[in-house]
N, C-alpha and C positions, 0 to 999 in steps of 0.2 A: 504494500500500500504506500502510495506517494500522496503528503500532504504541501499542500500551500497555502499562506496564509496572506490577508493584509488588513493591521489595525485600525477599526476606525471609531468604535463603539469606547466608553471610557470604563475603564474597572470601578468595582464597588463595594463599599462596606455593608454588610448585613444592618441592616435600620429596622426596620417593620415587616410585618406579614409577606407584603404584596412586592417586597421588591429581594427577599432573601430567601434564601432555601432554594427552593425547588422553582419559584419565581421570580428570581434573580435574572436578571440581562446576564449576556455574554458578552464579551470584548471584540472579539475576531470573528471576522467575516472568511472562510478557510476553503478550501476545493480540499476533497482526498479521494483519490481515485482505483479503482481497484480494491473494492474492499471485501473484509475476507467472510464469509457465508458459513454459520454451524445449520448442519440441515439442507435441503436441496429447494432452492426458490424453483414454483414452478415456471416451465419455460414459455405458457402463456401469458405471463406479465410483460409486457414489454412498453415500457412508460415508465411515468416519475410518480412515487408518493409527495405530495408539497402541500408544507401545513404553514400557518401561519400565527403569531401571536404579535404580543408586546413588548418594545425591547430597547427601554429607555435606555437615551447615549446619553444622557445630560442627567445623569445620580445624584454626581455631588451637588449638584447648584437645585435637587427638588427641593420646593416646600415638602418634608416626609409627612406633614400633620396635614397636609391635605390632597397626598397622592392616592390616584384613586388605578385599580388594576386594568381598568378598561380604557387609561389615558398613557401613549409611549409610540414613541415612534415604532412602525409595522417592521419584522424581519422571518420572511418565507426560508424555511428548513422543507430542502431537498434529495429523494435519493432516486436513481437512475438506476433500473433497472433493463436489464437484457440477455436475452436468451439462458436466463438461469445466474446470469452474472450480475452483482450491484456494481455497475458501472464508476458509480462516484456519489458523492455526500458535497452538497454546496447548501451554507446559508448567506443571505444577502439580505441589506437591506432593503425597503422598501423604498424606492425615491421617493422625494419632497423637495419642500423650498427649503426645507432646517437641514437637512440631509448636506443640499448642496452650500449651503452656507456655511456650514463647519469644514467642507473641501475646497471650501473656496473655488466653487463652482458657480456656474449661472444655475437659475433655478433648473428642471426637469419641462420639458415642453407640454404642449397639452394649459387646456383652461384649467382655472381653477376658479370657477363662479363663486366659492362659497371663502375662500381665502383662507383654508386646511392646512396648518404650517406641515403637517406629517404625514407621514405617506401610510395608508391604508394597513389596519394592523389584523382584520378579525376572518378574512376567509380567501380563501384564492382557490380558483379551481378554471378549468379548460372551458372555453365556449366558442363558436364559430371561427376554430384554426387557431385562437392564441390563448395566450395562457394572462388571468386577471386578476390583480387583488383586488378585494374593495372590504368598503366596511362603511357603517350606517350615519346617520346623523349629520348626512351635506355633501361627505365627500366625493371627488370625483374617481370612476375607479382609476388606476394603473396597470399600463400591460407590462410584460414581462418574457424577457425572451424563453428562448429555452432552456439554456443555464440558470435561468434567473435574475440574470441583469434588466435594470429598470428601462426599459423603450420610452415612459412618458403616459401622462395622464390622457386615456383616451374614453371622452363622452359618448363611445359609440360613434366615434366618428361625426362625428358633428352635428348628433340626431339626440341628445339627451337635455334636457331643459332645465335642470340643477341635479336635485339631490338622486343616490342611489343608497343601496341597500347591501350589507353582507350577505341576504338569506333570498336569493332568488329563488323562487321553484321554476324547473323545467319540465316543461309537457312534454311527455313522452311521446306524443304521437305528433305533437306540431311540430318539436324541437326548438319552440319558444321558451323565453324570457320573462316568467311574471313576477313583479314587484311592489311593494309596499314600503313605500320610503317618506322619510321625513327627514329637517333639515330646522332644529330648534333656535337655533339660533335667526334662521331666515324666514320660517313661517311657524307663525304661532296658532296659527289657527284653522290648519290645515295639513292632511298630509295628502299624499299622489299615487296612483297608483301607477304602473310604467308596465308596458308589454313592449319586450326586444324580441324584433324575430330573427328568426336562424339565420339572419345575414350579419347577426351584430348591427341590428340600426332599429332604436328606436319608431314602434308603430302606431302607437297609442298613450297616450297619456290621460287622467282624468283626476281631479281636484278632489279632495274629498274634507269636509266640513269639520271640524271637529269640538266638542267643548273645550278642550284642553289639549294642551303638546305633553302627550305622552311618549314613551320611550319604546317607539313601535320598532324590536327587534326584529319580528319575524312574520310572516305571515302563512297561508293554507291555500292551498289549490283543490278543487273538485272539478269535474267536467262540464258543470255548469254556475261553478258560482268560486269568486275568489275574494279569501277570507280576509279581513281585517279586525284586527286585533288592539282594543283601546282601553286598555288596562289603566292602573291604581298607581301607575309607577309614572307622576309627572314633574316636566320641570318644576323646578321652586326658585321665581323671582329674585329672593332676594340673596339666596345662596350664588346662583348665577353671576351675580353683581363683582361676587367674591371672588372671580376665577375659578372657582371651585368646581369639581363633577357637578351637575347641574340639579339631578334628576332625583328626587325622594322618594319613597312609601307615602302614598294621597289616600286610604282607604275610605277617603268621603267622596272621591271620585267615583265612585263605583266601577265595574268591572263587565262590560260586553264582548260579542261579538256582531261583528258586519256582512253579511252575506250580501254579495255585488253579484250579480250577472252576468254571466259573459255570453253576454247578447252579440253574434254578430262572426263577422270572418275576426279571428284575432280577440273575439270579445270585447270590439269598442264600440256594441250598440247602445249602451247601459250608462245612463247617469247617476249621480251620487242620492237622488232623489227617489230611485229602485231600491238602494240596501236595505234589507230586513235585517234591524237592528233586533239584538237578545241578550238579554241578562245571561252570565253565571255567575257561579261564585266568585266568591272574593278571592284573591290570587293572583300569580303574574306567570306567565307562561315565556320563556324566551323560548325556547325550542317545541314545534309539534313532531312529530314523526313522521305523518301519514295521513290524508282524508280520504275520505270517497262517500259515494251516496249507496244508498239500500233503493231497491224497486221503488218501497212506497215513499223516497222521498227525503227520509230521515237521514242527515248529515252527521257525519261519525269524523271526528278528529281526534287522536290519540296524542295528548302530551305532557309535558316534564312538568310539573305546575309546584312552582315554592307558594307557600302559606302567605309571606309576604316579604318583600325585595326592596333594600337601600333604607330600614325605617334604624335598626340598631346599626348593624355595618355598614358604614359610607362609603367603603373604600375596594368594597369586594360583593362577589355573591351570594356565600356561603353564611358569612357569619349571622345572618337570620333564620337558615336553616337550609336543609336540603329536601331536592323536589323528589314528588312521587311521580310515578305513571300512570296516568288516568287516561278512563276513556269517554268521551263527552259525545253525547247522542241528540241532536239538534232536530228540533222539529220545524222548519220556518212556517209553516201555516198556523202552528198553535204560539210561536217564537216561545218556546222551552227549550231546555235544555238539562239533562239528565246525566251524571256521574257516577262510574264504576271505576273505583279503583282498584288495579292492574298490579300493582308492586307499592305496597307500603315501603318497601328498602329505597335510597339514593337510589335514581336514576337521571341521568344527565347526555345530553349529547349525543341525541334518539337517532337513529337513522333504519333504513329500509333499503333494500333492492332497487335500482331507478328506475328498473323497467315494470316495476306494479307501483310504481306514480300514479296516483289518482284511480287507485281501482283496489278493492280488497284486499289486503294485503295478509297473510298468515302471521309471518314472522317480523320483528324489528328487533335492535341492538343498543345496548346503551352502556354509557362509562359507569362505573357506580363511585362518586365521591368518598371522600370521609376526611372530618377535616384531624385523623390522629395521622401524623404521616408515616409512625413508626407499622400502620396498616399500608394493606395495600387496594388499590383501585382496580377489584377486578372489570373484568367484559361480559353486559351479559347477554344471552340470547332470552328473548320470551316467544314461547307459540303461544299466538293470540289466540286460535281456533282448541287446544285441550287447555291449556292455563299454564301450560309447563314452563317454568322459567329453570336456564341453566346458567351455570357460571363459570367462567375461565379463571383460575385465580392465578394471576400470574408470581404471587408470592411476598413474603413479608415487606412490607416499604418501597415496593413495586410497583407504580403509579400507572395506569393505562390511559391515555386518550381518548378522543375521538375516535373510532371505528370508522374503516370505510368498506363498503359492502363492494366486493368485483365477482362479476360470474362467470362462472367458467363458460368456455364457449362451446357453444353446444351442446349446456346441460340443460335437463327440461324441470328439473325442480325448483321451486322458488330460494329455496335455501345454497342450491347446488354454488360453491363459489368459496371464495376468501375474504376476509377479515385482517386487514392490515391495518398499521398505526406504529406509533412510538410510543415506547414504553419506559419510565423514569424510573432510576435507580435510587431514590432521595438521598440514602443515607453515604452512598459511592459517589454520587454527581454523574453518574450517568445515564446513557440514553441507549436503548436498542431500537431497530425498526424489527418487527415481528409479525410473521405472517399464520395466521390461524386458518383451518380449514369451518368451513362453517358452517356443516353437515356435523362432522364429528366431531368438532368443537371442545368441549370438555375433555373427550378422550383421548383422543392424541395424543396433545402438545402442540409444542409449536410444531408447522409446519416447516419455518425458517425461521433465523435469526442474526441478523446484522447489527454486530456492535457500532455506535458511531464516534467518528472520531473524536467527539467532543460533546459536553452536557449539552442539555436540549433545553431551556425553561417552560415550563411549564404556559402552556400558551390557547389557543381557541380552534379552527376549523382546518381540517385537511380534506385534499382529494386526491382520488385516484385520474391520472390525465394519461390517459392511450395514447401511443405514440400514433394511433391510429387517429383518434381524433385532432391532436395537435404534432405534428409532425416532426421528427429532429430535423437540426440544420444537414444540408445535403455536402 
C-alpha cells in the first residue's frame, strides 16, 4: 500500500462531545492506494463507497460553548473499489469560499445565491453521470470529480432557483429528482418543493406556505403524493441573532404531515392549495425509510422518530434521546394517522433496497446508536412482513454507520445483495470499510474487510456510486 498525503485541515485538542473522540476532524486530506483486503470483496462491486460528514478546519479559533455537530466545513471519505480489489482510500474536502480562502485561492466556481461560506457537509451520492454533495438549509450543491476533487458548485446547471436539500428521493421508475428544501435564513415563511429530472436540470419547482421555518431535513415519496414534513423543530429568533445553530425543540408548534400530488408528467400539476395536511404525534423524524400506498388508499411511511430534538442538547442529536422505528399508516380522506411501533431499540439511518422505492417494501436497515461508546453500534436488518429483527454486532466499541443497500445483479430476492459502510474502532481510532452479505447477515461475518489508512470521524450519509452509473476517468 502506497500512501500520500497533503495538510490542510488544522489539529485538535479534545474540548467537548461533538468535536472529540470518535467526532473529532482529521488533519490530512491523504490518497492510499492499493489497499490490502481480509476476506474476498465481491467482484460485482465495481464503484466507490463515499460518505460524507463534518470536519471542522478552524478548532482552535471555535466558540466550543456554542458549536453545534451539524455546523463544519463538508469532507467526502472514499474507497474505490475493483474487480475484487480496493483500488484506493481518498478523503477530500468539500470546496467553499472558507476552503479557498485559507489556500489562498479564489473562491470554487458555480453560484452561491445563499452566500454558504462551507462546502456541503451531510450526503453525496451519484446522479445523472456525476458525483454530488449537498446538504440542506440554502446551500448550493457541489460536484465532484471522481477522485473526489471539488469541480464547483453546480445548481443543476443553471436550472435551480436557490435552496437544495441533502435527502433527495429518486423515483425508480422516472429516474427523477424529488425534493423538499428550505433555506432559513432566506425564507421564513416558506419552503419549495424541487423535481430534477434524469438530465440533472431542474423541472418543476413549487412554493409551499408554511406557519413557521422548521428544520425540514427530509422528506417521502409515494407514486402519487410527495411528503412534507413540518415538524416541532423551528428556528428561534433570537438564538439566530447569536450566530448560534438556529433551530430549537417548539412542541407548541405542533407536528404534521403534507400530502402534495403529483399531478401531472413530473408531478407539477398540483399546487400548494391541494396538500392534505395531518396531525401526528408529537416528534421529529429526520430520517423515513420507505413509503408506499395500500389499494385502498392508506399511506404507510416507516421512520426513525426521536421523542423530541435540540430542546436539552443544543449541540447534537442524541443527547435528548434516541429514535425508535415506527410505522405511520395515513388515511388522507379521514387525515389520521395511526402508529405501530417497529423497534423500541435505537434505530437510526433507515435505509431500503432502491429499487422497491415507493412500493412495498419487506425489508429495511438501520445503525443502532448508543450514546456509551465503550458499546458498540450494531447493523440491523428488520423483516417488516414476520416482525423479525436481526442484528450484526460488529463488536465491543465498534461503531457502525450508515448502511448502504447494493444488489446483487441478477438476484430476484429483495434482500439478495450487500451491506456496506465504515465501521469505527472508538477506542483504537480507527476505521474499517466492511462488506456484509444481506441474506445471511448475522451468520457469516463479514463478507470483506478493508482497514483504512487513517481514522474516519464519525460523520452522516454515504452511497454506493456504480462505476456504471458515474463512470471513471478514461
Amino acid at each position: 500500500m502506497s500512501t500520500t498525503d497533503r495538510g490542510t485541515a488544522t489539529a485538535f485538542a479534545d474540548v467537548t462531545e461533538y468535536v472529540s473522540g470518535p467526532y473529532a476532524p482529521v488533519a490530512d486530506e491523504i490518497t492510499a492506494f492499493d489497499l490490502p483486503v481480509d476476506g474476498e470483496l465481491p467482484a460485482e462491486l465495481n464503484g466507490r463507497y463515499v460518505r460524507n460528514g463534518p470536519n471542522p478546519t478552524d478548532i482552535r479559533s471555535l466558540d466550543l460553548r456554542a458549536h453545534h455537530w451539524f455546523v463544519g466545513d463538508g469532507m467526502v471519505h472514499g474507497i474505490r473499489l475493483r474487480d475484487g480489489k480496493a483500488d484506493w482510500y481518498r478523503n477530500r474536502l468539500v470546496g467553499s469560499a472558507k476552503i479557498s480562502a485559507a489556500r489562498s485561492l479564489p473562491d470554487i466556481s458555480g453560484p452561491n445565491w445563499s452566500g454558504n461560506q462551507v462546502g456541503p457537509n451531510t450526503n453525496v451520492a451519484g446522479f445523472a453521470g456525476t458525483t454530488w454533495a449537498v446538504m440542506e438549509a440554502g446551500s448550493c450543491p457541489v460536484e465532484l470529480d471522481y477522485e473526489l476533487e471539488t469541480l464547483g458548485r453546480n445548481d443543476f446547471y443553471g436550472t435551480l432557483p436557490g435552496a437544495f436539500t441533502a435527502h433527495p428521493k429518486r423515483d425508480p421508475n422516472t429516474g427523477e429528482l424529488h425534493a423538499m428544501v428550505y433555506a432559513w435564513a432566506q425564507w421564513m415563511d416558506h419552503v419549495q418543493y424541487v423535481v430534477v429530472g434524469a438530465d440533472g436540470r431542474v423541472r418543476h419547482t413549487l412554493d409551499i406556505p408554511l406557519p413557521g421555518m422548521t428544520m425540514l431535513h427530509d422528506m417521502s415519496l409515494t407514486p402519487n403524493w410527495a411528503i412534507v414534513y413540518d415538524q416541532p423543530c423551528t428556528v428561534d429568533i433570537d438564538i439566530a441573532m447569536t450566530g448560534r445553530f438556529p433551530f430549537r425543540w417548539n412542541p407548541d408548534y405542533g407536528n404534521r404531515i403534507g400530502l402534495l400530488p403529483r399531478i401531472g408528467d413530473g408531478g407539477t400539476g398540483a399546487a400548494a392549495a391541494d396538500i392534505v395536511w395531518i396531525d401526528v404525534p408529537l416528534g421529529y423524524v429526520f430520517h423515513p425509510m420507505n413509503a408506499f400506498e395500500r389499494a385502498d388508499g392508506t399511506v404507510v411511511i416507516d421512520v426513525c422518530n426521536y421523542q423530541k430534538m435540540f430542546a436539552a442538547d443544543v449541540f447534537g442529536p442524541f443527547g435528548d434521546g434516541l429514535s425508535r422505528l415506527e410505522r405511520w399508516e395515513v388515511n388522507p380522506r379521514r387525515r389520521s394517522c395511526s402508529v405501530t411501533v417497529i423497534d423500541e431499540t435505537p434505530n437510526e439511518f433507515p435505509v431500503h433496497r432502491g429499487s422497491v422505492g415507493l412500493q412495498e417494501h419487506r425489508y429495511g436497515y438501520c445503525s443502532a446508536p448508543t450514546l456509551d461508546r465503550s458499546q458498540g453500534w450494531p447493523t440491523l436488518k428488520h423483516d417488516l412482513l414476520t416482525g423479525e429483527r436481526r442484528v450484526f454486532d460488529h463488536g465491543p466499541g465498534r461503531a457502525a454507520g450508515e448502511p448502504a443497500f447494493v444488489g446483487r445483479p441478477g438476484g430476484n430476492d429483495e434482500d439478495d445483495g450487500w451491506l456496506i459502510t465504515f465501521v469505527h474502532d472508538i477506542e483504537a481510532a480507527t476505521a474499517e470499510f466492511v462488506v456484509m452479505d444481506a441474506q445471511e447477515f448475522d451468520r457469516r461475518g463479514y463478507v470483506a474487510r478493508v482497514a483504512m489508512p487513517q481514522r474516519i470521524p464519525f460523520g452522516f450519509h454515504g452511497n454506493w456510486i456504480s462505476d456504471e452509473s458515474v463512470p471513471p476517468p478514461v
